[in-house]
C-alpha positions as CSV (number, residue, x, y, z in Angstrom):
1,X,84.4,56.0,-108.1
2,X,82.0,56.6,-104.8
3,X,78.8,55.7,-104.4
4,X,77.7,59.3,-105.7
5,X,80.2,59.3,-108.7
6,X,78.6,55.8,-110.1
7,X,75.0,56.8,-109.7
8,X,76.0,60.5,-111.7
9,X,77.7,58.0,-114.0
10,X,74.4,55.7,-114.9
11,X,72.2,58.9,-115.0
12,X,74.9,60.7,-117.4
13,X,73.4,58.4,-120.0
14,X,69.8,58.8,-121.6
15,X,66.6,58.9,-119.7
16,X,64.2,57.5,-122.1
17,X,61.4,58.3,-119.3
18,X,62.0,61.8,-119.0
19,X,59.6,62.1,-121.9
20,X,56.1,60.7,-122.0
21,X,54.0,59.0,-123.5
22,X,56.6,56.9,-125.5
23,X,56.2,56.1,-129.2
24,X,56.8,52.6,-130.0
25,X,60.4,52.8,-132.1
26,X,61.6,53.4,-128.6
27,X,61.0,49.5,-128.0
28,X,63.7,48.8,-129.4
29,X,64.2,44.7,-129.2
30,X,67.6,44.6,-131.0
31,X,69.4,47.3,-129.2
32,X,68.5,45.5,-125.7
33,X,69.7,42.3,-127.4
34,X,73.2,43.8,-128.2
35,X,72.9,45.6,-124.6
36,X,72.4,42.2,-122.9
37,X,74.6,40.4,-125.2
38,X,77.5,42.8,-124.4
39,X,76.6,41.8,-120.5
40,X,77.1,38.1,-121.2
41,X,73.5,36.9,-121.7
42,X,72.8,36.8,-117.8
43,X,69.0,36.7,-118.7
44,X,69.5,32.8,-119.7
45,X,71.1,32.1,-116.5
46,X,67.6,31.3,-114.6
47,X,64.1,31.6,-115.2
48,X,62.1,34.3,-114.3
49,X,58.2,35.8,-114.0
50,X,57.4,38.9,-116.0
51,X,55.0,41.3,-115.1
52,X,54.0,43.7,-117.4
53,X,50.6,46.1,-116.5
54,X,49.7,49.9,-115.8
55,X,49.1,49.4,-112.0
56,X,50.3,46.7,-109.0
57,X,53.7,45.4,-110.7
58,X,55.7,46.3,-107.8
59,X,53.1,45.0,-105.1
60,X,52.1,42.1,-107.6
61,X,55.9,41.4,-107.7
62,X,56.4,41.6,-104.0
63,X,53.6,39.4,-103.1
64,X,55.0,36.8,-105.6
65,X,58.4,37.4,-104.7
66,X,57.4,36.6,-100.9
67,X,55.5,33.6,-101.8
68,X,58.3,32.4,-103.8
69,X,60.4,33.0,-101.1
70,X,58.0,31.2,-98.2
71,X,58.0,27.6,-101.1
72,X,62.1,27.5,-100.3
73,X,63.1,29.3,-103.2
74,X,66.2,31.6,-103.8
75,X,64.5,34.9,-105.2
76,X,66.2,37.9,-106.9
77,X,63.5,41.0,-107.3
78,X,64.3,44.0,-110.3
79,X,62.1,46.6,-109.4
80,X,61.2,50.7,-111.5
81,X,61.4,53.2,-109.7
82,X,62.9,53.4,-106.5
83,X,61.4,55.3,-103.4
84,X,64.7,56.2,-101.4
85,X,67.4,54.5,-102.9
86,X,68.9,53.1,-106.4
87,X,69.8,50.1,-104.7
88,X,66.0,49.1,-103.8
89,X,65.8,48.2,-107.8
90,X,67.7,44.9,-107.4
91,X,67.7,42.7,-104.7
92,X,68.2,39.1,-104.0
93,X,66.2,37.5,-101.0
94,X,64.7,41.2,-100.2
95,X,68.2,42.3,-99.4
96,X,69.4,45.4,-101.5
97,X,72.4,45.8,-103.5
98,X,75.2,47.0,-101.4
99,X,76.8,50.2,-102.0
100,X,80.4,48.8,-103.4
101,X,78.5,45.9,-105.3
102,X,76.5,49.0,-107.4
103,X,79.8,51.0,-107.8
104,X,81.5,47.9,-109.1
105,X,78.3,47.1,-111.0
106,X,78.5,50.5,-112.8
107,X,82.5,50.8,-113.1
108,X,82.3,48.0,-115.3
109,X,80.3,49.8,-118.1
110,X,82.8,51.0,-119.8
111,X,84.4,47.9,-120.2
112,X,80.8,45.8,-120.9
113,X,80.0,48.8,-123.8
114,X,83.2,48.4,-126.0
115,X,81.5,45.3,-127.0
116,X,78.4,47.4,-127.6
117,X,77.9,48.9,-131.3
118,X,77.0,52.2,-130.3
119,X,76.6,53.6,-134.2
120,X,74.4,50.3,-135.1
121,X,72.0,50.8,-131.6
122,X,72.6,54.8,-130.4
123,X,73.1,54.9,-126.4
124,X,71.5,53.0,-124.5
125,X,69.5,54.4,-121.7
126,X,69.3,54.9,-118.2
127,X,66.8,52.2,-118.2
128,X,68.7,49.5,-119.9
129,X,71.3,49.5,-118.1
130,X,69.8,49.5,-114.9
131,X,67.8,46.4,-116.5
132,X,71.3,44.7,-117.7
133,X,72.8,45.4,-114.7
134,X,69.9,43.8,-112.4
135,X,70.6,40.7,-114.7
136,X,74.2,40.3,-114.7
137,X,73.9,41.1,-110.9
138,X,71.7,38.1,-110.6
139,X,73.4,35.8,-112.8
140,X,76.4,36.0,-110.9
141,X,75.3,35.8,-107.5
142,X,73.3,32.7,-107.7
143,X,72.6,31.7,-111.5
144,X,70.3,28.6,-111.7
145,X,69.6,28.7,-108.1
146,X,67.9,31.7,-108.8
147,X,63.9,32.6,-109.3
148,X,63.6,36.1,-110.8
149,X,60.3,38.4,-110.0
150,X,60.9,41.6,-112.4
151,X,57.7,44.2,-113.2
152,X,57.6,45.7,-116.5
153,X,56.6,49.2,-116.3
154,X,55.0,51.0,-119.4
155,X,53.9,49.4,-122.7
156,X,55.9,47.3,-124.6
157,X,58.9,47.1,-122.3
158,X,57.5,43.2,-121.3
159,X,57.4,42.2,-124.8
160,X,60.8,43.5,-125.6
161,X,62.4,42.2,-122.8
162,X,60.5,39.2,-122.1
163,X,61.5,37.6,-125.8
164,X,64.9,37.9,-125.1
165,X,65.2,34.3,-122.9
166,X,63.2,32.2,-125.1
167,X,61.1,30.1,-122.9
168,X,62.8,30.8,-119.4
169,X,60.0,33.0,-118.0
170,X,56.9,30.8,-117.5
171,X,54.1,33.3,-116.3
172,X,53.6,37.1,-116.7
173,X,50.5,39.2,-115.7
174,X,49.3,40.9,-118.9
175,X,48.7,44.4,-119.7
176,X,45.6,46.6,-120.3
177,X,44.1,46.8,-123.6
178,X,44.6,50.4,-123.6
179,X,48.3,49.9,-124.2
180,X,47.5,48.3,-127.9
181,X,48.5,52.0,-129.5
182,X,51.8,51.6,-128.9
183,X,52.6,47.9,-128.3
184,X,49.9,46.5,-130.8
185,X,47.3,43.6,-129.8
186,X,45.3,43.2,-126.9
187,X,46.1,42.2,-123.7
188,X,45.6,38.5,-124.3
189,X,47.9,38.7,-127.8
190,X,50.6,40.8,-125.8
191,X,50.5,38.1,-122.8
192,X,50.3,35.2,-124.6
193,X,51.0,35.5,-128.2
194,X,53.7,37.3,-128.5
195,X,55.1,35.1,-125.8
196,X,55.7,32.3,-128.2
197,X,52.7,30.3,-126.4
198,X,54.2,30.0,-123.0
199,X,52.0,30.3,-120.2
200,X,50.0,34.0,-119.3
201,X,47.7,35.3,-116.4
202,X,45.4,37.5,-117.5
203,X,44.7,40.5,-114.8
């Protein structure tokens, strides 16, 4: 594959934000379970900050990510969307994926879905596996040495990701309360609560 052929590739799959607003069986907790699983569990190789909100995730992420950074520690950043490139989505010490690290990111699909039940979960989506990717991408480079800075965007996708490494991820930055339709709760339940207790700030 080129560069090109990957990216085609990742976007032949389905684009669950093509279509908004979202209904809430599209938060689907198990089928990003089996996703990550199938990626070897990289989200329990280092702890990381969720942020989860309607506005400021990515400037909310890169002021943290900076500060994190300036304290001496090794940072990794997951970013949704891009502005010019794919590769501005994961980064580790605010430098980009490189070109053959994607490719090899995304030729290695195939081979991470055969361990994927497909019938049990449906496809997963464009989404996903940009998020599993980010992981494994981060788990591999630097594991424990690594502090993660990852914005949620939309409601829900915090809570469904954010459960999956059980008290690694000490602080997120709740959403609005106008998200409760679709992801239930309030802010303060969705940041905290469903959490599982761990530590919350409340935008």
């Amino acid at each position: 594959m080129d560069y090109q052929q990957a990216l085609d590739y990742l976007y032949s799959f389905p684009d669950s934000e093509a279509k908004l607003p979202r209904s809430p069986a599209e938060f689907n907790l198990p089928q990003t379970s089996a996703l990550l699983a199938a990626f070897g569990e990289p989200q329990r190789a280092f702890p990381s900050v969720v942020i989860a909100g309607s506005k400021g995730k990515g400037s909310t992420a890169a002021l943290l990510e900076a500060i994190a950074r300036a304290a001496g520690l090794r940072t990794g950043l997951w970013t949704s969307p891009h502005l010019h490139s794919y590769r501005e989505r994961i980064q580790v010490e605010r430098t980009p994926i490189s070109q053959a690290e994607l490719i090899a990111a995304i030729e290695s699909i195939p081979a991470r879905l055969a361990g994927f039940d497909r019938q049990r979960y449906g496809e997963p989506t464009i989404f996903q596996l940009g998020f599993a990717i980010a992981l494994r991408y981060f788990a591999d480079r630097v594991g424990d040495h690594l502090d993660q800075l990852r914005p949620y965007g939309g409601a829900g996708q915090h809570i469904r990701k954010d459960r999956l490494g059980e008290g690694r991820h000490p602080e997120a930055r709740c959403p609005s309360d106008h998200h409760s339709a679709t992801a239930g709760g309030n802010g303060d339940d969705r940041a905290g609560g469903r959490r599982g207790g761990r530590a919350a700030v409340r935008d």
